[in-house]
N, C-alpha and C positions, 0 to 999 in steps of 0.2 A: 706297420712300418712307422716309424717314431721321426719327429720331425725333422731332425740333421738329414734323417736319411735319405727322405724326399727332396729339401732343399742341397743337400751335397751329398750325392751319390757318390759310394766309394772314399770319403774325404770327411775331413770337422771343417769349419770355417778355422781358417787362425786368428779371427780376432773377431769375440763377439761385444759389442757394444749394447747396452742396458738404458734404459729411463729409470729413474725413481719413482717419485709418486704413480699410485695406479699401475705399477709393474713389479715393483720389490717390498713396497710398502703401502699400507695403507692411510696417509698421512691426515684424510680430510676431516674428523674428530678434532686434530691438534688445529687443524685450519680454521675451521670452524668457529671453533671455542674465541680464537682469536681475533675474526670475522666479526662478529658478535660484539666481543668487548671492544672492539674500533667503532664498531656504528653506534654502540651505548652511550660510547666519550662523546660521541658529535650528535647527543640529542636525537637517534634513531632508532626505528625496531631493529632488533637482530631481524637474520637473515635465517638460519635453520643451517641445519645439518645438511638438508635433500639437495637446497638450493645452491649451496658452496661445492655440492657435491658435484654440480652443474659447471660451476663457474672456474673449475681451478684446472692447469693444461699447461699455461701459456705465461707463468711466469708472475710475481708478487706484484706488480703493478699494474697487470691488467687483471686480476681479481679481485685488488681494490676498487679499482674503477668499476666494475661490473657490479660487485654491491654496491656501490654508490647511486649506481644507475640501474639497483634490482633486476638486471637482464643482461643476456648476454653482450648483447646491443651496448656500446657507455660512450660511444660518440660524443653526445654532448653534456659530459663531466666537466665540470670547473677544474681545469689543470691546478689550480692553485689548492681549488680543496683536495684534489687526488692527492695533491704532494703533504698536504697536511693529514691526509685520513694513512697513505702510507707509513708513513713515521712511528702513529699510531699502533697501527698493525703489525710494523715490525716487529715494537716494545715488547707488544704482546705476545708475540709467536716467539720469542728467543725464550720467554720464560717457562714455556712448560712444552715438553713433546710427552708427554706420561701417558694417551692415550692412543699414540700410531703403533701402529702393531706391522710384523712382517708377516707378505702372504706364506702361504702352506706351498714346500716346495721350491722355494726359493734358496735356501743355504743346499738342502741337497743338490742342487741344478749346478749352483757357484762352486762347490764343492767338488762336482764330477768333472766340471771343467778346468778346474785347475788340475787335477789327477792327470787330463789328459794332455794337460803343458796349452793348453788353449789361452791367449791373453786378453785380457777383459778391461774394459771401459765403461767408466759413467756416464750419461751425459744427461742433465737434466736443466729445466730454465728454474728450477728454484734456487734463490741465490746462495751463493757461494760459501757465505758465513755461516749458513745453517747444516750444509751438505755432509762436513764431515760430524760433528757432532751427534747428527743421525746415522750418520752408517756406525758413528761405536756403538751409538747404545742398542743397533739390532745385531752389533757384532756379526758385519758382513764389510767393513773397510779395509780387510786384508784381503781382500780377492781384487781389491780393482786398481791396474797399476797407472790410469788415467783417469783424473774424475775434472768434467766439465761443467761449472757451476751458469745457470742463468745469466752471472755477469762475467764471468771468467774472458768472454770474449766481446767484442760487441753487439753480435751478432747473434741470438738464439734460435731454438728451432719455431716455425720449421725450415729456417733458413739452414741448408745444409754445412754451413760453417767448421761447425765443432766434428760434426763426422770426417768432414776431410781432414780437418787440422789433427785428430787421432788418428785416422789411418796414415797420415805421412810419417807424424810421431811414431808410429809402430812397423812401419817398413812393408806395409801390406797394399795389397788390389782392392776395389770395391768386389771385385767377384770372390776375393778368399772375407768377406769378413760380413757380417750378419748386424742386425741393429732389431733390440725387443721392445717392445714400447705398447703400448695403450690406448692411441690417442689419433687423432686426425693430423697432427702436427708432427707429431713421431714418423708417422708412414709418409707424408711429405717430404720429413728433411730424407728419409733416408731412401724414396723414389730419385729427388734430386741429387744423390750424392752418388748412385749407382748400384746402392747398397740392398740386399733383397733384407724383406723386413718383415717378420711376425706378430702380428698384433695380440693381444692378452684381450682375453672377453670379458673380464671382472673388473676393469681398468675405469678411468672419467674418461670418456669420450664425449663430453658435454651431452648425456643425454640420450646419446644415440649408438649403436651396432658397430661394432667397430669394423665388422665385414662390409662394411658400406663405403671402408673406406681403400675397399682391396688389397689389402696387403698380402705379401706372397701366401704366407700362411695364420691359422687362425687357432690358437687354444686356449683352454679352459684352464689348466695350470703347466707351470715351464717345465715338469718333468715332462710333460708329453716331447717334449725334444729329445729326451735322451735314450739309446739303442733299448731297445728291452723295456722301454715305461712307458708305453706307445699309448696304451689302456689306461695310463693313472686317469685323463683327463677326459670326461663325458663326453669328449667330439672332439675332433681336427678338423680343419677341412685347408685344402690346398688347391687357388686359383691357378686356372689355368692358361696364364700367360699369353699363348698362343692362342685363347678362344677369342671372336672378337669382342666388342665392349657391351653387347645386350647379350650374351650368353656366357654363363660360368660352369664348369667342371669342376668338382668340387669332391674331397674323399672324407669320409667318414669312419671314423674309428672308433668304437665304443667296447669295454667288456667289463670286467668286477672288478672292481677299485679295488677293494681291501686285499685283495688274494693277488694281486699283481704289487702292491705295494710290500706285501711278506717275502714276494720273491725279489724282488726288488733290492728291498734293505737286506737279503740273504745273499745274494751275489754281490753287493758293494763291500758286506764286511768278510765274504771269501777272498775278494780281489785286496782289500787292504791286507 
């Protein structure tokens, strides 16, 4: 059973909302790089690839801060330097995305849901200026008829702000409209917004399981949502709401990748 199924019996949601980084793309290369050449201008070791990989989630300003304060922890950053090391780091992240790559599964996922008149949102804390620029160049900007930038509102996740501000935008309930994301912040805004929410296991979750952070449902890659691709993705598993909070119910799905993906891309291009 493929994941719409279990989360909407019978139905698609009408409005699925997305994260970027750690869900559509894999940005933390181009973060990194940028990371790095910030901490070099102010006389510092880089930070690494593993460590940004740690630190990014929540928006350009607090992963400045966090490299400044090598830890997730950045309490006690000099406001004054975060504001000068941000500027920096912006400089640098505007000039090059040449090494973010989009995950596997991602345009076919975007792709099946527009086929099926389903409408799609972004909502991401990275800011605003960089958002569209990235979705041309993975050439996935034409599937998303709301895109919410980090600064777009004042509010970001996991403040549920931007989710509700899209579903009133799009005339929908939290019970018809779904939220994918990555992250511990992601499954917050969209617990508080009403919104059931599937977490991506290859995502930044600073570090940690993203099942840990119970989101309705849990995969490996976002074809696993769709009827008949149930198998693309090594494991599902779907919380069980009603269990109480020291026990989980949990489904498991697994079968041959490549022979479910043949049939797969065989039935999309009969249907087209």
């Amino acid at each position: 059973m493929s994941g719409f199924e279990q989360l909407f019996p019978g139905a698609l949601p009408r409005l699925v909302m997305f994260d970027l980084d750690g869900t559509l793309i894999d940005s933390v290369p181009d973060l990194a790089a940028a990371v790095d050449r910030m901490l070099l201008e102010l006389g510092r070791q880089p930070a690494g690839l593993e460590a940004v990989r740690h630190w990014v989630g929540n928006g350009a300003q607090v992963l400045v801060r966090r490299a400044l304060a090598g830890s997730i922890d950045h309490a006690a950053v000099d406001d004054a330097l975060a504001e000068q090391a941000l500027a920096l780091f912006m400089e640098a992240y505007a000039e090059n995305h040449e090494l973010t790559v989009i995950y596997p599964g991602v345009q076919d996922t975007l792709r099946w849901l527009r086929k099926q008149g389903v409408e799609m949102a972004l909502i991401t804390n990275k800011p605003e200026r960089f958002v569209g620029p990235l979705l041309d160049q993975m050439k996935i900007g034409r599937y998303f008829r709301w895109i919410i930038g980090g600064d777009t509102l004042p509010q970001k996740k996991p403040d549920p702000a931007a989710l509700l501000h899209v579903m009133k935008m799009a005339g929908v309930t939290p019970e018809q409209s779904l939220f994918v994301g990555d992250s511990r912040s992601d499954v917050l805004a969209a617990k508080a917004a009403g919104v059931q929410c599937v977490g991506l296991s290859y995502g930044y979750n600073h570090g940690r399981p993203i099942d840990e952070e119970t989101p309705n449902l849990v995969i490996d890659d976002l074809r696993a949502l769709l009827p008949g691709c149930a198998d693309l993705a090594t494991g599902i598993t779907l919380a069980d709401l009603q269990a109480s909070p020291d026990r989980e119910s949990t489904v498991a799905v697994t079968g041959k990748f490549w022979m479910k993906v043949i049939k797969a891309l065989a039935r999309w291009r009969w249907r087209a």
